[in-house]
N, C-alpha and C positions, 0 to 999 in steps of 0.2 A: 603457737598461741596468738591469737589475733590482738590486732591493736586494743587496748580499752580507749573509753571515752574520760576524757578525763574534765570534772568540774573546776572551772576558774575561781579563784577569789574574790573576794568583793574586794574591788579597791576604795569603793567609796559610794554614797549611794548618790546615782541621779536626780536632780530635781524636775520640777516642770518646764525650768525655763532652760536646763543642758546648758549649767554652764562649762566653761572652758576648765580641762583642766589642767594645772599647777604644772613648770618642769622637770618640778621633783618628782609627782605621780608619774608621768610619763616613762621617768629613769626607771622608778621601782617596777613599772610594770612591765616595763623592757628585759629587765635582771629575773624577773618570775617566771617567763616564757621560756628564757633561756635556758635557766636552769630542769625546767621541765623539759623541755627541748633534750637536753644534757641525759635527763634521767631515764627517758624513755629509750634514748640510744641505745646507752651501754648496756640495759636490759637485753634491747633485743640482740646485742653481737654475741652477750653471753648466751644467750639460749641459742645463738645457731652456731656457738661453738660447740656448745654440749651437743645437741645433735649432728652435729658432724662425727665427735667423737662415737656415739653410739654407732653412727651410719658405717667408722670407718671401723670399730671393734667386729659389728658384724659382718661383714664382707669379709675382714678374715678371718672369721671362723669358718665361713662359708666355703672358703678355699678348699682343695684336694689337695694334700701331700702330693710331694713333687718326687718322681721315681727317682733314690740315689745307682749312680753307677757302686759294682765291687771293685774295690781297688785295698790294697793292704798300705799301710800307712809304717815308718821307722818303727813305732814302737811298737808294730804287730797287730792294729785296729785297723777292721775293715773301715775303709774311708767311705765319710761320706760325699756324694755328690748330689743332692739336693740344695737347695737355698740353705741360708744361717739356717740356727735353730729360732724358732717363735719367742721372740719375746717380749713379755706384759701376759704369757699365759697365766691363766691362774696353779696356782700350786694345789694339789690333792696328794693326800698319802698314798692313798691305793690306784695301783693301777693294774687292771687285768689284760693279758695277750693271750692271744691263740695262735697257731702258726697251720697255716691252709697251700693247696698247693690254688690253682686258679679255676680250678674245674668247677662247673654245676654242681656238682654231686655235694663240694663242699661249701659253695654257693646258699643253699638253701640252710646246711646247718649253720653257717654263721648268722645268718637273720634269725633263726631261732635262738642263738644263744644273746645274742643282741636283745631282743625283745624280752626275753628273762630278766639278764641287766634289768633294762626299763622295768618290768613290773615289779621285782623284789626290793626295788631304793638302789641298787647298788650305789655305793662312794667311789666316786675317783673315777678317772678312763678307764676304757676299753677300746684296745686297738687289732683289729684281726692284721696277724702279719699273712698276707699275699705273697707266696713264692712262682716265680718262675713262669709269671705272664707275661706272652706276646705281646707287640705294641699297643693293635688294635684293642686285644681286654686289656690292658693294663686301661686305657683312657675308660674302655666302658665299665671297666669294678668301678674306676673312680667315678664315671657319673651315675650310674645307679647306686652307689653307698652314698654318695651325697647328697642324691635326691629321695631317697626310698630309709634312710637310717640316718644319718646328719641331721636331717633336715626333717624327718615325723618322728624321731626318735628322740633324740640326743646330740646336740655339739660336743660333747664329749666323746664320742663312740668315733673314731678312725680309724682308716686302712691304712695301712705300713706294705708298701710295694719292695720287694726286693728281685734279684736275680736268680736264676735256677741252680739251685745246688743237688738235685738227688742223684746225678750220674753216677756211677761206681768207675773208677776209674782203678786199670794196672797197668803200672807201664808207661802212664799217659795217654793208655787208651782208653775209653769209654767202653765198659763191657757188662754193662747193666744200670739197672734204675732203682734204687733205695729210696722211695719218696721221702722217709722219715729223717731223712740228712735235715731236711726243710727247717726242721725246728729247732733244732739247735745254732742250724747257721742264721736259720731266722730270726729268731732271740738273737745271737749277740749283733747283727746287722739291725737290729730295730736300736738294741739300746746302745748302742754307737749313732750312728744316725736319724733317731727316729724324731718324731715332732716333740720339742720339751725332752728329748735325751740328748746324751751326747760324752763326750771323753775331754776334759781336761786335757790339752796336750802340753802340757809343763810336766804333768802330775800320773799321767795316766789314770786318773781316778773317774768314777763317775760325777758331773757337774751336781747332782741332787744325789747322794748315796743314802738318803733316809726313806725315800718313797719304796713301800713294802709293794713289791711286783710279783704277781700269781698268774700264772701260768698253767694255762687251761686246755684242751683239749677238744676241738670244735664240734665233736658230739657228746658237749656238756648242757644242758638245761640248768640254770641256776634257780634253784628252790630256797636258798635262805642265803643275805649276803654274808660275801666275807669281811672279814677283822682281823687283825693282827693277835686280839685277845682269845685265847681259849681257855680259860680260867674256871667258865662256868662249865662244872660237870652235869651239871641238867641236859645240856649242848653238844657235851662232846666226849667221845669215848676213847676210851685210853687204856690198852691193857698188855698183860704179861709182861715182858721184860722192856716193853716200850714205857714204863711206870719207872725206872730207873732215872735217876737224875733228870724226874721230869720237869718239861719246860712248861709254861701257860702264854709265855709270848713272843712274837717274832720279832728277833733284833738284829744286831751286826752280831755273827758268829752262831744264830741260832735257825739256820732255816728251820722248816715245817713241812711235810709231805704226806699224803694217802698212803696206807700200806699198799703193798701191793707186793705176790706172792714169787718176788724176786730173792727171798735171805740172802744167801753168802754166795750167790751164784757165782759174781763176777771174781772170785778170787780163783777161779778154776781158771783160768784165761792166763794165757802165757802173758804174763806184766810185764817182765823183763820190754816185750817188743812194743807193749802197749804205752808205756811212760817213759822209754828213754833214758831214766836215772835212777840209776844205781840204788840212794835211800829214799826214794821217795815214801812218804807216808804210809800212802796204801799199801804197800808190800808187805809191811809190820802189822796189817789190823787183822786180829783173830779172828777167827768164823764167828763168835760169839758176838763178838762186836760189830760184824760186820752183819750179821741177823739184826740185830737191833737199831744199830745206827741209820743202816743206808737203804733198805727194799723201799726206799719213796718212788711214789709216780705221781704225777697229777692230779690233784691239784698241787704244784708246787708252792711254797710262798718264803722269800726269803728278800731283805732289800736290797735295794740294787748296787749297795757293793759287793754284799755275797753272791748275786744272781749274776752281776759282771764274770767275777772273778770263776764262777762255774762256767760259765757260756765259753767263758776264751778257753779253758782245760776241756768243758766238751766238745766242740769243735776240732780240739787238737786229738783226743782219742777216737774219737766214734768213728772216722774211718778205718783204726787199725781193729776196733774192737770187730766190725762189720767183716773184716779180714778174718778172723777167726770165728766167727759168729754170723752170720751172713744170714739173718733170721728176725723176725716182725721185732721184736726186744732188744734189738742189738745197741739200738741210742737209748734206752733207758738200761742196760746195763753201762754203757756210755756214762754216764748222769753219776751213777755209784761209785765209780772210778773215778771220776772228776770229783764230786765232792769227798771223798777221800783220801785223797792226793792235798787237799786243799785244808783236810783236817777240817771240817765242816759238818760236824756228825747233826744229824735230822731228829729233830722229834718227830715222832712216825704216829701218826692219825686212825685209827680206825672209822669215825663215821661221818667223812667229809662227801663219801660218796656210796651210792647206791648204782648196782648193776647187776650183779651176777646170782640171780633169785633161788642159786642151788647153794650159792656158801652157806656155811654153820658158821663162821665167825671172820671179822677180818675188812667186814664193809659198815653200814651204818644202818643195817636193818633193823637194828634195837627199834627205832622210833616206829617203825613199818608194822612190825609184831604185835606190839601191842594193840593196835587197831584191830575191831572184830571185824572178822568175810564180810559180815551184813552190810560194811558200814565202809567197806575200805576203795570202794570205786569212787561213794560221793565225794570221801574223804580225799582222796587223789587229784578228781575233780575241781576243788577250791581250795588248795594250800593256800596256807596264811599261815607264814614260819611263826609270826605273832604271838598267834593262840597255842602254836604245838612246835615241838624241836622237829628239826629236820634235817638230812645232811644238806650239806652246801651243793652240790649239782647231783641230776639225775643223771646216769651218765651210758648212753645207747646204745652201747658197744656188741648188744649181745640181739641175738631172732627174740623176742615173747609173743607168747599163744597159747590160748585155752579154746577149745574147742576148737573154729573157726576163723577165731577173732585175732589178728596178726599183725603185728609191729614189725620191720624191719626196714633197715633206713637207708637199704640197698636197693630197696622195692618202693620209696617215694620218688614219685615223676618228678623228675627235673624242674619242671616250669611250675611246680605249689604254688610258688607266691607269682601268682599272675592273675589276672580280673575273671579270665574263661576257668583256671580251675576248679571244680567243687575241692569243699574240705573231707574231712574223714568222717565216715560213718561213724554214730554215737557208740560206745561201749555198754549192755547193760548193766545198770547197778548192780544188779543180782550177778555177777559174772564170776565170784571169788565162790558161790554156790552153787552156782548152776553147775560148773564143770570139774570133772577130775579126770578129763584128759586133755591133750594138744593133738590136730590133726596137721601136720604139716602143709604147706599148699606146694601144690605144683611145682615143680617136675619130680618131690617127692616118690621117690618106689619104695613099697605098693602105695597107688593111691587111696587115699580116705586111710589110712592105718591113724588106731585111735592111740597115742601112747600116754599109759597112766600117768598120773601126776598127784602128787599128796597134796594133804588139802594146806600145810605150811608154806608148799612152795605155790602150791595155787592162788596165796592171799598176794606173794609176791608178785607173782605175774598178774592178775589184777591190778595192784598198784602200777604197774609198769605201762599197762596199756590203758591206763584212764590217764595217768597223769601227763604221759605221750602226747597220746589223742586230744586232751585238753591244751594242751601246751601248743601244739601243730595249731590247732583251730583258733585257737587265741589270736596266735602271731598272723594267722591267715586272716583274719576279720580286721587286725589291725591296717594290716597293707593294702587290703581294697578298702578300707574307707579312708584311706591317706594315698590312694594311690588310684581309685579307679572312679571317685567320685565323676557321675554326668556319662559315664563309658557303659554302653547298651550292650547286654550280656552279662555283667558282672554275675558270678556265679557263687551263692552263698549256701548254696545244696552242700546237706552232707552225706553224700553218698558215693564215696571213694573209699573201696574197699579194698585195702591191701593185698588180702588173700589170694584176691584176681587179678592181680594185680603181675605181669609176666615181667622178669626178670628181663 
């Protein structure tokens, strides 16, 4: 703020002949200076304290998380080796993670699930947990998330660096690679160390145990935010015997999870070698209960003393469970046994997520269905959880195609979010009528085979490849105009077609 000018007082008015004045005038007007003098001061020290203050809040926010070393600590908490934790953070209830290994591949879906965050309001952090990056990426994650997501994004969006855990080890040899180790040791290594987490070391407790932490899956799209509330049945579906002693909201003793078509798997698993103790919980829970309570997957959401308290008991199974199971599921059979063990029974979700456009029940296509063909690309096109229920993330786990027209998220070029990319070819509107079959692409045998498809699951895949395609194109327009502005080439062509896109 610039100096004002400031008007003097009259001390007395001048006549024509200027006489002299008085030594009392002289004193007062001496005392008037002064004290303006005085006032204008301390104005100005206060205002370049406060902007000091600002200047030095945001610089660090601006900062990169500091890689911690693994190390195990007395009470059995992986140590951390970063700086203190942050503090003067602000407090949020929610906070969301995903756990990534350091590759491209997962590279690109973290910026899309980022950018979802930003469009839907989410509340509270979002921290991608990064396993198992060399020095060199570990420094470049941190300057491209801080400069490409920090900083056009969100201050609240953070990378969580950790060490590589997916070796399989026997013997104390390395004798394979389990990447999915990543997220459980990820998770409890974030919320032991992470920015604004940490462990009581009196107490072994976590320092905030009421922030409700959801845990996501980094080929998530978020389509409506999360809450802790599910109270409203307009929003959320809730059926068969998961209607038993049901819950509406996440607290201490109450996590929350996606169904997912895991029931009473885990009780077939030699437990005896998997828990170590004799009565452990889990050994006692019936098939019955163990169908209703525990087939959670992702989205998880429980706070972060339940979700402590699961991470240290998954970590401690999921390698013997891997031992007997040695298969894509083996850490979410992992997760069941852990929260079981732990007495932690799940209210179990049906329509948190959308993925699999052949189920008849079990995901949250209720919202999806009732849209007519005619109407269900534009509809995909501009979500606005607002106007219509939604599940909480799209989630890409699966190939979709009707006719030609093809999603799969093994088949996006590494480099999407770059200035030279083009984005993806438009979807037509008319695409949930136009087709009732899927042609696979290349290296498909035989080529061109047209394979039927009903027109139910056709509205599905429709949705699936508009709300994609829009999603991808979003985040990509966001990133060159935060990222490539004045850069000759920028490529805003949508003409990236999957289909031809070679493996």
């Amino acid at each position: 703020m610039g100096r004002q000018k400031i008007k003097q007082p009259v001390l007395g008015r001048r006549n024509e002949n200027k006489t002299k004045c008085s030594p009392l005038r002289i004193v007062y007007a001496a005392v008037g200076v002064a004290i303006l003098i005085l006032a204008w001061t301390s104005h100005a020290v206060i205002e370049n304290d406060v902007l000091a203050e600002k200047l030095s809040v945001v610089g660090a926010n601006l900062q990169a998380p500091h890689e911690r070393p693994v190390a195990t600590t007395a009470s059995g908490s992986i140590a951390a080796k970063e700086g203190p934790i942050a503090e003067g953070r602000p407090k949020e209830k929610y906070h969301i993670v995903f756990s990534t290994d350091c590759s491209p591949y997962q590279h690109w879906q973290s910026y899309v699930l980022f950018y979802s965050a930003l469009k839907v309001g989410q509340e509270g952090y979002v921290t991608r947990i990064a396993s198992g990056c060399e020095d060199d990426e570990a420094e470049a994650e941190r300057e491209w998330h801080n400069k490409h997501i920090k900083q056009a994004m969100s201050e609240k969006f953070n990378i969580h660096l950790t060490p590589h855990f997916s070796s399989v080890k026997k013997d104390g040899q390395v004798v394979g690679n389990y990447e999915f180790f990543n997220k459980p040791f990820g998770l409890r290594h974030w919320m032991e160390n992470g920015e604004g987490m940490g462990v009581d070391p009196k107490t072994g407790a976590m320092k905030d145990e009421d922030t409700i932490v959801i845990l996501l899956d980094p080929d998530h799209v978020i389509l409506q935010p999360f809450s802790d509330d599910f109270s409203d049945e307009n929003r959320t579906v809730i059926t068969g015997n998961h209607l038993e002693n049901k819950k509406t909201r996440v607290k201490h003793g109450s996590p929350f999870g996606q169904l997912y078509g895991l029931g009473g798997g885990w009780l077939k698993f030699d437990l005896d070698k998997i828990l170590g103790e004799a009565d452990s919980p889990a050994k006692h829970v019936p098939m019955r209960d163990a169908q209703r309570d525990y087939p959670a997957g992702p989205p998880y959401l429980a706070t972060a003393r339940d979700m402590h308290q699961i991470a240290i008991k998954w970590t401690d199974f999921v390698p013997k469970v891997h031992d007997q199971y040695p298969h894509l599921l083996a850490e979410m059979y992992a997760y069941c046994v852990a929260a079981a063990h732990l007495k932690l029974p799940h209210q179990i979700v049906n329509s948190m997520m959308v993925s699999n456009t052949g189920m008849s029940s079990g995901e949250g296509w209720r919202f999806i269905d009732k849209i007519p063909a005619e109407e269900v690309c534009e509809y995909a096109s501009a979500l606005d959880y607002k106007k219509h229920a939604l599940p909480n993330v799209l989630h890409h786990c699966q190939r979709y195609m009707l006719g030609k027209h093809f999603f799969g998220k093994r088949r996006l070029p590494k480099d999407f979010f770059t200035c030279e990319s083009p984005m993806l070819v438009q979807v037509p509107g008319d695409i949930a009528l136009k087709y009732d079959y899927r042609i696979p692409p290349p290296p498909h045998k035989p080529p061109g085979e047209k394979k039927p498809v009903s027109k139910h699951v056709a509205k599905r895949e429709a949705f699936m490849l508009c709300a994609l395609t829009a999603a991808l194109n979003e985040a990509s327009e966001h990133f060159k105009r935060h990222a490539c502005e004045g850069v000759k080439g920028t490529n805003y062509n949508k003409s990236m077609d999957l289909w031809h896109v070679k493996l």
